[in-house]
N, C-alpha and C positions, 0 to 999 in steps of 0.2 A: 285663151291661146295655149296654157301650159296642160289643157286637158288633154286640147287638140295633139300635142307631141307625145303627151303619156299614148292618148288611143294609137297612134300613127306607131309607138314603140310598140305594143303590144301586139297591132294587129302585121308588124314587121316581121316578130319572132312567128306567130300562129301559122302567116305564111310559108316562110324558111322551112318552119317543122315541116308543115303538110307537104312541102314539096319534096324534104327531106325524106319524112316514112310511107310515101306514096309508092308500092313498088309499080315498075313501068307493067302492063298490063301482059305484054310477049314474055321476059324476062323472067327466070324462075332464079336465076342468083347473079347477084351484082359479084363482077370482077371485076381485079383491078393491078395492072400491070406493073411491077417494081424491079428496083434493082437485084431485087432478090428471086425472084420472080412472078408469078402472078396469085395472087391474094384474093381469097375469097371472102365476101362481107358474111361476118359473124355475128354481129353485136350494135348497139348502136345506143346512145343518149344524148341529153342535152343537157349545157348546163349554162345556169347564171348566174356571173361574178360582179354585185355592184352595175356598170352599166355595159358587161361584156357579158352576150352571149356567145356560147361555143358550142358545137355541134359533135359529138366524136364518134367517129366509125369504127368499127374493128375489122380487120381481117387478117385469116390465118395465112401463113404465107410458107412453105416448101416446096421449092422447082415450082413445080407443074404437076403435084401431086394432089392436088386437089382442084384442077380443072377437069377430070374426071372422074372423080367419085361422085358415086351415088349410093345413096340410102334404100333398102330393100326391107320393107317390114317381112320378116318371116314367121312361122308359130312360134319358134326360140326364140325371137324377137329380134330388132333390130340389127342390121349387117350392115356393113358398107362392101362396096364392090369400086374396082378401078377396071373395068373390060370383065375378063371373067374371073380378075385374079379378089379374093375376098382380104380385107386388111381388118383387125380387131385394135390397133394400138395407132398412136399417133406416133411419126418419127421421132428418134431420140431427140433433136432438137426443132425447134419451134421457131419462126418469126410471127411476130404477132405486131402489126402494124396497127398501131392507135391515131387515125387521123383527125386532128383539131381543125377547125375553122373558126375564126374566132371573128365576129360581126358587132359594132355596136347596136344595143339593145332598143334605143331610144329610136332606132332609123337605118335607114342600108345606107350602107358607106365599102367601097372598095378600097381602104386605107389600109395595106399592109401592116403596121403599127398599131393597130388596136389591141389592145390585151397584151402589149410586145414582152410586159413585165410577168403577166400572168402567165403566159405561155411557156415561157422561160426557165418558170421554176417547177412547170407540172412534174409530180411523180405517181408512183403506179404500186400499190397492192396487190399481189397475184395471187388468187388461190385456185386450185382445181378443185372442180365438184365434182366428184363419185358419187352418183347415189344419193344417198341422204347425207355423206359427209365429204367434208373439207380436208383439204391437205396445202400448206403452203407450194406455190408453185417455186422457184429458183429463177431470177433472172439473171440469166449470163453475161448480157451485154445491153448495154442502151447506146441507141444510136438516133442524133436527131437532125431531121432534113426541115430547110425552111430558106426558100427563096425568096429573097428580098423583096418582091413585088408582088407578093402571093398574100393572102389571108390566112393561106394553110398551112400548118405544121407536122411533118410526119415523125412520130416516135415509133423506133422498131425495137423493141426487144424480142432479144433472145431468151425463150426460156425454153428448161431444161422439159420435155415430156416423154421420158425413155417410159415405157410400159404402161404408160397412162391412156385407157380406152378412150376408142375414136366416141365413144356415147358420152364421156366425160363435158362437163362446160366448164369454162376460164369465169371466174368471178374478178372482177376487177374495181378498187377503189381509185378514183382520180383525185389525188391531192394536191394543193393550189400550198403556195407560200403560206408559212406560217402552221404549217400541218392542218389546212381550212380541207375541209371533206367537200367538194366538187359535185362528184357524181359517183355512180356504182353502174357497170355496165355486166351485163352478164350476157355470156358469147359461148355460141355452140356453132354445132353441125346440121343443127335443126333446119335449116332453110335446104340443103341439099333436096 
């Protein structure tokens, strides 16, 4: 019987995932509407805590400034374009929406309180990639949304990317209580 619940755990997560990194087949970039406004999926991992899986998304979020860009390979190499106007830098400041789902491991459960501890105490390593190197990124602000009925938790930070190319990616470490290493997500512009 207790095989039975490990496979049924297992083949719970396998599921989640595949349904998770399947992109829909019309679909070239998952949006995603916020207070801030709408958020383009960047990034994306999994992680598991003991018997808490959690799932985390990224998206870059400024207005409505990136519901229309687009990537243009040229022979100088890659561009971004918003209509005809060309952008090389990302705005000085950043929302970077880290969304958590957090499910137990062992079996689906819609129980807003799973991981409620885990969830609670995540933090976040930013660094930007240029090229072949690292620069810490600056977070300005953290801000975290979590409706009491939900499994989902939203972290928005603010971080600072004044002059930092739109070719750059966000390197992120997710740490759990007790400074426990999570995940590592790394989040671009590559899906554009």
């Amino acid at each position: 019987m207790e095989v039975f619940k490990i496979l049924r755990g297992y083949l719970s997560c396998l599921l989640c995932a595949a349904v998770a990194l399947t992109p829909p087949a019309t679909e070239k970039k998952k949006e995603k509407r916020t207070e801030f406004g709408t958020g383009i999926e960047s990034g994306f991992a999994i992680a598991e805590y003991h018997d808490t899986c959690i799932l985390l998304r990224v998206f870059f979020i400024f207005g409505e400034f990136f519901t229309s860009l687009r990537h243009v390979d040229t022979p100088s190499g890659r561009e971004f374009r918003n209509k005809d106007t060309a952008y090389v830098s990302f705005p000085n400041k950043l929302i970077v929406d880290v969304e958590a789902t957090a499910w137990r491991c062992s079996g689906p459960t819609a129980d807003p309180n799973v991981g409620s501890g885990l969830m609670n105490a995540l933090t976040f390593d930013v660094n930007w990639r240029i090229g072949s190197e690292s620069q810490p990124a600056k977070i300005v602000s953290t801000q975290v949304r979590h409706q009491s009925t939900s499994i989902r938790t939203d972290y928005f930070l603010e971080v600072s990317s004044k002059d930092v190319p739109l070719t750059a990616g966000l390197a992120m470490d997710v740490v759990g209580r007790g400074h426990i290493s999570l995940a590592h997500i790394s989040a671009d512009l590559n899906s554009l």
